[in-house]
LOSEBA-560807 format. One line per 5 residues: number of its first residue (from 1); their letters; for each residue x, y, z negated of N, C-alpha, C. Coordinates in Angstrom, 2 decimals, padded with zeros to 5 digits, m for minus. Example, Ala and Ser with C-alpha at 12.3 -4.5 7.8 and 13.67 -1.06 7.14 Angstrom:
2
1) as) 013.19,m005.69,m007.80,012.30,m004.50,m007.80,013.20,m003.30,m007.80 | 012.85,m002.25,m007.08,013.67,m001.06,m007.14,012.90,000.03,m007.87
//
This chain:
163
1) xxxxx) m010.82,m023.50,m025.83,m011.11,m022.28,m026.56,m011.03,m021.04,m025.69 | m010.10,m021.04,m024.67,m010.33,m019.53,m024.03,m010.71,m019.91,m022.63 | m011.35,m020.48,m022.49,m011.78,m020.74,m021.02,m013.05,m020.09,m020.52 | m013.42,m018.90,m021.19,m014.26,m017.99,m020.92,m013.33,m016.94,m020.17 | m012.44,m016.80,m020.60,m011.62,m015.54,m019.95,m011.00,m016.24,m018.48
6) xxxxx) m010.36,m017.72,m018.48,m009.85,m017.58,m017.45,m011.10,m017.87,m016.33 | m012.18,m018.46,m016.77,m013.46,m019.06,m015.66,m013.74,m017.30,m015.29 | m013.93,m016.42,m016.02,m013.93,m014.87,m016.01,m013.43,m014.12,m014.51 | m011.79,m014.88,m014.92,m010.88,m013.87,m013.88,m010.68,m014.83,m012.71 | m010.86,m016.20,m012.78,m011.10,m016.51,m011.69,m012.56,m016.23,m010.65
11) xxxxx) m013.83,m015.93,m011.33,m014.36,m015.24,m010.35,m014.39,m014.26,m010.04 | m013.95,m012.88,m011.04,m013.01,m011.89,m010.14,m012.06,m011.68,m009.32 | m011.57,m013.05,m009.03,m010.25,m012.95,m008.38,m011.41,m013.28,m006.94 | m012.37,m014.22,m006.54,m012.90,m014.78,m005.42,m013.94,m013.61,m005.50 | m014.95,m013.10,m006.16,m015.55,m011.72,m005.19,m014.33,m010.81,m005.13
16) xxxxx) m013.32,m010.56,m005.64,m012.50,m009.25,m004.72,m011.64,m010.11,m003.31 | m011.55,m011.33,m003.08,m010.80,m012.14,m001.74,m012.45,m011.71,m001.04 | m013.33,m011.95,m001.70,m015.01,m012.08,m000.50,m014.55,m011.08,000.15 | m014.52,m009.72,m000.52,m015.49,m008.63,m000.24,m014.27,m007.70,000.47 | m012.95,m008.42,000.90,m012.20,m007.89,001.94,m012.37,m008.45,003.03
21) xxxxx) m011.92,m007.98,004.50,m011.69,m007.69,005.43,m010.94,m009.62,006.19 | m011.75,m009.97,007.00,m010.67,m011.16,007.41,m009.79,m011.05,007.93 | m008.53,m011.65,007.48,m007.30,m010.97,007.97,m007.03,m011.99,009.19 | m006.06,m011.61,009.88,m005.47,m012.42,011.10,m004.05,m012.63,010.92 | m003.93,m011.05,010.50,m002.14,m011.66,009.66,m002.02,m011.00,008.68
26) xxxxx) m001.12,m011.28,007.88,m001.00,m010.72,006.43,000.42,m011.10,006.16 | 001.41,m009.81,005.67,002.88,m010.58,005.53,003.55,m009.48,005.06 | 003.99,m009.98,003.66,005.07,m008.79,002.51,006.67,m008.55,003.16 | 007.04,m007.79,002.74,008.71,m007.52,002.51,009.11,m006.84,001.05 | 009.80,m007.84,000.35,009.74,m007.44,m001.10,011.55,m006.62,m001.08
31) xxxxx) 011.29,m005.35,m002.00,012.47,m004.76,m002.48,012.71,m005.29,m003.80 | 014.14,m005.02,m003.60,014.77,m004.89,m005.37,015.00,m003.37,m006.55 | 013.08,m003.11,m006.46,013.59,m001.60,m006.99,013.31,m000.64,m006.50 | 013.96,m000.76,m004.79,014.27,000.03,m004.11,014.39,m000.25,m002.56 | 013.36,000.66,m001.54,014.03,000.47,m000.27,014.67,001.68,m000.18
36) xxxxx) 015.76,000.35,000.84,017.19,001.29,001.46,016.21,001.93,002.77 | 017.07,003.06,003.07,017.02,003.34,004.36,017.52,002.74,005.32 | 018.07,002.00,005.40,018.96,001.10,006.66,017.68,m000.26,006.84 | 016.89,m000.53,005.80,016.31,m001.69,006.05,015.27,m001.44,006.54 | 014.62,m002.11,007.67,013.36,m001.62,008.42,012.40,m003.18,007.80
41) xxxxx) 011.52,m003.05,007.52,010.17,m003.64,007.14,009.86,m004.63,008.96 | 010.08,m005.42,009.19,010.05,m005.81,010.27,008.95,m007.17,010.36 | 007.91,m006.97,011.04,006.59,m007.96,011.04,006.47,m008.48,012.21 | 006.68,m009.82,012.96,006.53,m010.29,014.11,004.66,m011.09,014.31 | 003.96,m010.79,015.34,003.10,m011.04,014.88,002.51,m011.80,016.40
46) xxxxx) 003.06,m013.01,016.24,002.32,m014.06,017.14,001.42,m014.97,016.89 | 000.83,m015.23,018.21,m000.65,m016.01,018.08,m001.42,m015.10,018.26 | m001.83,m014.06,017.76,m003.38,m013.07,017.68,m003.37,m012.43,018.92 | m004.80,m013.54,019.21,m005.72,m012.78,020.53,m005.52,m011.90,020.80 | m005.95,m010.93,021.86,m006.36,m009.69,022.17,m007.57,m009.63,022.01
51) xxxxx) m007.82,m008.02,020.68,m009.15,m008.06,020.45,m008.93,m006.51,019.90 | m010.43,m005.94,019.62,m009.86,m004.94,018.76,m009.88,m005.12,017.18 | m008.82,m004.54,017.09,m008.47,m005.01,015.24,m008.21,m003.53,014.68 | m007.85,m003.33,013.47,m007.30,m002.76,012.75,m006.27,m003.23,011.76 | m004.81,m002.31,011.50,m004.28,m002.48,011.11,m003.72,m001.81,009.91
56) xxxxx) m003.37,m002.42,008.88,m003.11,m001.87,008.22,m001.62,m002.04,007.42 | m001.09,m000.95,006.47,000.12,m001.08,005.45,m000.08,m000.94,004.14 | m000.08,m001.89,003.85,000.55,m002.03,002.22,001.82,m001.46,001.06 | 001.77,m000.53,000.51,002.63,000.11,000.10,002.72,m000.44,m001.62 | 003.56,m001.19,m001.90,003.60,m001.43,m003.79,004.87,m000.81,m004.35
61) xxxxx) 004.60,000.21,m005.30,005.33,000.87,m006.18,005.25,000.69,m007.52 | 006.51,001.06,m008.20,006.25,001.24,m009.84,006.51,002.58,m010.37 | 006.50,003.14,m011.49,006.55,004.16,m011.84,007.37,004.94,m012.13 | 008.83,004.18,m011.40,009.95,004.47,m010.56,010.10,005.46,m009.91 | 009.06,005.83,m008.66,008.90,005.80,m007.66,008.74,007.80,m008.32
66) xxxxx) 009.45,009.06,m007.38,009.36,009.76,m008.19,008.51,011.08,m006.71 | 007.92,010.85,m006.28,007.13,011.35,m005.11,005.75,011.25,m005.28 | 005.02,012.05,m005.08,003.53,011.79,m005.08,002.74,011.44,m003.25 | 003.72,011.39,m002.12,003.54,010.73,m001.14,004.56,010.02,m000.24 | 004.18,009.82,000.92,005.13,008.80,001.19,004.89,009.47,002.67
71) xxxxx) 006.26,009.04,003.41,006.20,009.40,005.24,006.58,007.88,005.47 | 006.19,007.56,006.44,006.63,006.56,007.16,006.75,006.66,008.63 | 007.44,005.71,009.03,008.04,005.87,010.95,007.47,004.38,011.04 | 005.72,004.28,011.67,005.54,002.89,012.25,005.64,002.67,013.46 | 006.56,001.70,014.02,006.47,001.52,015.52,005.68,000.04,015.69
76) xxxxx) 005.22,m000.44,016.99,004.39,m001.38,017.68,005.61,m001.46,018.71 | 005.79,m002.58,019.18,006.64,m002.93,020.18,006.75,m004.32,020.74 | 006.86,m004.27,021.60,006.68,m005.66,022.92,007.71,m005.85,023.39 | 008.63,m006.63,022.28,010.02,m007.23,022.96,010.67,m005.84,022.35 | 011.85,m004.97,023.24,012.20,m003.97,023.11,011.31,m003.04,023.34
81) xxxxx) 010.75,m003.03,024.39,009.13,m001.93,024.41,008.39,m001.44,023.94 | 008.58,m000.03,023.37,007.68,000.29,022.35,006.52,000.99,023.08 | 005.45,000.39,022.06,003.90,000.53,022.75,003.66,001.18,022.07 | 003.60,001.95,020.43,002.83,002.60,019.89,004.36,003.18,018.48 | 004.37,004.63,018.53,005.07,005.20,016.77,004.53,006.19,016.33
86) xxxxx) 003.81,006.12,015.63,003.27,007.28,014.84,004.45,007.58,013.27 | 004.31,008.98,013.21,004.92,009.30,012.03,003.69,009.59,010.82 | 003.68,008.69,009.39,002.19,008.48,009.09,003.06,009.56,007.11 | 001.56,010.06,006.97,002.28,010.61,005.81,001.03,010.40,004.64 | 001.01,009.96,003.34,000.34,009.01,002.76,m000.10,009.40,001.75
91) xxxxx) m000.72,010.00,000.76,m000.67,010.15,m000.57,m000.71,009.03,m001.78 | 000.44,009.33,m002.35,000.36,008.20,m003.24,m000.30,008.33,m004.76 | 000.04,009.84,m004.91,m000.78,010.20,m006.59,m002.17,010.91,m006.23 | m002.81,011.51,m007.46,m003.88,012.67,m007.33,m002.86,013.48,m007.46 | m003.81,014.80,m007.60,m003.11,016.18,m008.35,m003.09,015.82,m009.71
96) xxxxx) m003.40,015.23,m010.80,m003.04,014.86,m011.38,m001.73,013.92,m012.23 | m001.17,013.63,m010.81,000.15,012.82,m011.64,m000.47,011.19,m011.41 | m001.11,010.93,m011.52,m001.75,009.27,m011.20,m001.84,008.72,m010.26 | m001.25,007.39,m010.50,m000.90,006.95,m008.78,m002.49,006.61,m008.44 | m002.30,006.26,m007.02,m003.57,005.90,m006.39,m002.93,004.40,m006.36
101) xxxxx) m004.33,003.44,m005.52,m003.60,001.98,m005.31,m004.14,001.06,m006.58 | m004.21,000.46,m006.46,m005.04,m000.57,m006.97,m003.59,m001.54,m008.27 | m004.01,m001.75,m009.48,m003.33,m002.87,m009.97,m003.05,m002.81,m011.30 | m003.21,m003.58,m012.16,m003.54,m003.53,m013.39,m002.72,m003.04,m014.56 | m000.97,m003.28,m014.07,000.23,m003.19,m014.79,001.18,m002.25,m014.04
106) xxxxx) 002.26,m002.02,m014.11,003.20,m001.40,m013.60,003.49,m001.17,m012.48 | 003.17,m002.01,m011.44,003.16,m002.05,m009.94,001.57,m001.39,m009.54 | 001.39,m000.57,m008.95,m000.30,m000.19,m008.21,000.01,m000.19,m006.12 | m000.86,m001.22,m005.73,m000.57,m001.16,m004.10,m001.81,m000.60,m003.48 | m001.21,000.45,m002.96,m002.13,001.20,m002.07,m001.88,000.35,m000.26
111) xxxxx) m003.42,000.40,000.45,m004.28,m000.23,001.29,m004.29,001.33,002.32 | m003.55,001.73,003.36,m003.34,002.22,003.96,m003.03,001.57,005.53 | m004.39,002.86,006.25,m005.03,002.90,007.19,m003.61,003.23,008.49 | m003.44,002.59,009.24,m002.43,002.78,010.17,m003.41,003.25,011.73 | m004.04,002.13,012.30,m004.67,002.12,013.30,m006.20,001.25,013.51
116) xxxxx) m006.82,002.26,013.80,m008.48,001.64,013.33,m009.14,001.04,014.27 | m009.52,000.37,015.00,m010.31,m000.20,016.01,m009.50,000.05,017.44 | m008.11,m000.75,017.25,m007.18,m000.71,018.09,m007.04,m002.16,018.75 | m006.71,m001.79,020.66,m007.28,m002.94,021.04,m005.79,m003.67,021.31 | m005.60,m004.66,020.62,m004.25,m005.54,020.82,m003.87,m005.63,022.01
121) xxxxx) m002.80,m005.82,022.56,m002.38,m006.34,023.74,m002.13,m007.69,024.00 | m002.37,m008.08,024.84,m001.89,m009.52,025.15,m000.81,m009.64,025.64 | 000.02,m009.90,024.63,001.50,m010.05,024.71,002.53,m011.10,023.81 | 003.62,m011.31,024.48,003.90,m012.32,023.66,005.56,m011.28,022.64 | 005.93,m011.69,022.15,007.22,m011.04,021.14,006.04,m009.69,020.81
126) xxxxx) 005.32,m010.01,020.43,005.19,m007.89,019.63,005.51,m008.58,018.08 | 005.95,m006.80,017.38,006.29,m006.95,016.28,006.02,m005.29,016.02 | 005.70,m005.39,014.88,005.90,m003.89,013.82,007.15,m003.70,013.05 | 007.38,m002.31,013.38,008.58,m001.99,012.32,007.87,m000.94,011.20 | 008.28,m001.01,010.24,008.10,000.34,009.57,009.49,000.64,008.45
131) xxxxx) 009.17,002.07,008.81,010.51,002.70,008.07,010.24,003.87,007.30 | 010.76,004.01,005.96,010.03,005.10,005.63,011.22,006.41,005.87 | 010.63,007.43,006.32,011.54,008.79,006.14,010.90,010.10,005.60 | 011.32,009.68,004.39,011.26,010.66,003.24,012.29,011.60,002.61 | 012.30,012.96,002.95,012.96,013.92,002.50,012.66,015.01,001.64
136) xxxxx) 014.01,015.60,000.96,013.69,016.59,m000.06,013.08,017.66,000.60 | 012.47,018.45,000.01,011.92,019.73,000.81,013.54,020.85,000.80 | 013.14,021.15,002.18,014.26,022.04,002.77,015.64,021.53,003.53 | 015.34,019.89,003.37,016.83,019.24,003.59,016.23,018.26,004.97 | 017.04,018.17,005.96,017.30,017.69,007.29,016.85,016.17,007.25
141) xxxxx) 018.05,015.67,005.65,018.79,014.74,006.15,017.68,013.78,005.05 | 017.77,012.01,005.56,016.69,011.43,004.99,017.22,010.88,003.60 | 016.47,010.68,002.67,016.74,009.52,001.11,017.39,008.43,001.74 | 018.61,008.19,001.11,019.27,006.58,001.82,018.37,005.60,001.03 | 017.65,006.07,000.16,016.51,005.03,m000.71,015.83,005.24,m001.53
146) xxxxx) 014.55,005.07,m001.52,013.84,005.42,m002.39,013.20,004.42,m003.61 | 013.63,005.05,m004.94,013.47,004.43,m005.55,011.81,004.06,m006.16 | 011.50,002.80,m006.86,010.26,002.33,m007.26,009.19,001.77,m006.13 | 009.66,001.68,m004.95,009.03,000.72,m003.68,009.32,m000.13,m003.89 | 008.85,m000.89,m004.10,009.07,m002.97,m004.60,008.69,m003.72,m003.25
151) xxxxx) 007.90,m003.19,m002.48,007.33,m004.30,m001.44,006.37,m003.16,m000.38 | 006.82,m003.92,000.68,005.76,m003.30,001.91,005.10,m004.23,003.01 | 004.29,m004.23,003.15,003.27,m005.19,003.79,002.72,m004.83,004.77 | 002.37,m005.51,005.96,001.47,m005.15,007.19,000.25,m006.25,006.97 | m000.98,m006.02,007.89,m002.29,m007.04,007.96,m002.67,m006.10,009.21
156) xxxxx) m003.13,m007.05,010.36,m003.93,m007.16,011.02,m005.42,m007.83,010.61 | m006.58,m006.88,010.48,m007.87,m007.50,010.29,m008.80,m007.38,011.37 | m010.17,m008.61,011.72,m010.84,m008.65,012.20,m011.92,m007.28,011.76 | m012.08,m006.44,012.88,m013.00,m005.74,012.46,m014.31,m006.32,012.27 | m015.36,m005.96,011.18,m016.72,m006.29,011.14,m017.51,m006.13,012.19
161) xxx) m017.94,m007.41,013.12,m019.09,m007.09,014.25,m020.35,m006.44,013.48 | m020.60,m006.87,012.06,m021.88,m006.83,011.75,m022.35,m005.33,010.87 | m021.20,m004.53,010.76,m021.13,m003.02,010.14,m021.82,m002.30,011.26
//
């Protein structure tokens, strides 16, 4: 009797997997609620060639979450060696109050652009950190946590030869 709806959402579920990006790596860090500040988002990412890729972060919130953007501290690093930190700053709502980010229920994950047609190194131990540092306006010192971040994610993707 309802197998119109699920034959439905299962081919929505395979054109929205088509019509992304091939990934090379793909890998969550789930909160409870809340990231701490002490916990760094930490992605080790062996095996992948040297090529140029793009990379990206995954940000999933709920309506928790009481900021309309986000800062983050991403580092790239080779062993102890850091090769690449940008300080990245994100929008998460409109001017309107509405989150951005994709998702049907209470959680929406925004698909944020880190580094675009960046050429990997050939190296062995690299890993990404990311950390977010988010502060009140006027104050020094960082949120020991911010609440309604549930999960943060990195992906390395094959850029399109054929774009």
């Amino acid at each position: 009797m309802h197998k119109k709806p699920l034959i439905s959402s299962v081919l929505i579920l395979i054109s929205l997997m088509a019509c992304q990006e091939p990934k090379l790596f793909m890998d969550y860090r789930n909160f409870d609620e809340r990231w701490e500040s002490t916990q760094k988002a930490v992605f080790e990412l062996d095996s992948i060639a040297p090529q140029p890729i793009n990379m990206m972060i995954y940000i999933r919130n709920n309506q928790r979450y009481p900021f309309s953007n986000l800062f983050l501290i991403a580092r790239l690093k080779k062993g102890d060696s850091l090769l690449l930190c940008d300080t990245l700053e994100y929008a998460m709502a409109n001017a309107q109050g509405n989150w951005l980010g994709k998702g049907f229920l209470e959680v929406k994950e925004s698909k944020l652009w880190w580094k675009e047609n960046y050429e990997l190194p050939a190296a062995q131990n690299l890993k990404v950190e990311l950390e977010h540092a988010l502060r009140f306006s006027g104050n020094e010192q960082a949120l020991d946590a911010l609440e309604g971040i549930v999960g943060v994610g990195f992906a390395v993707e094959e850029i399109n030869k054929d774009e």
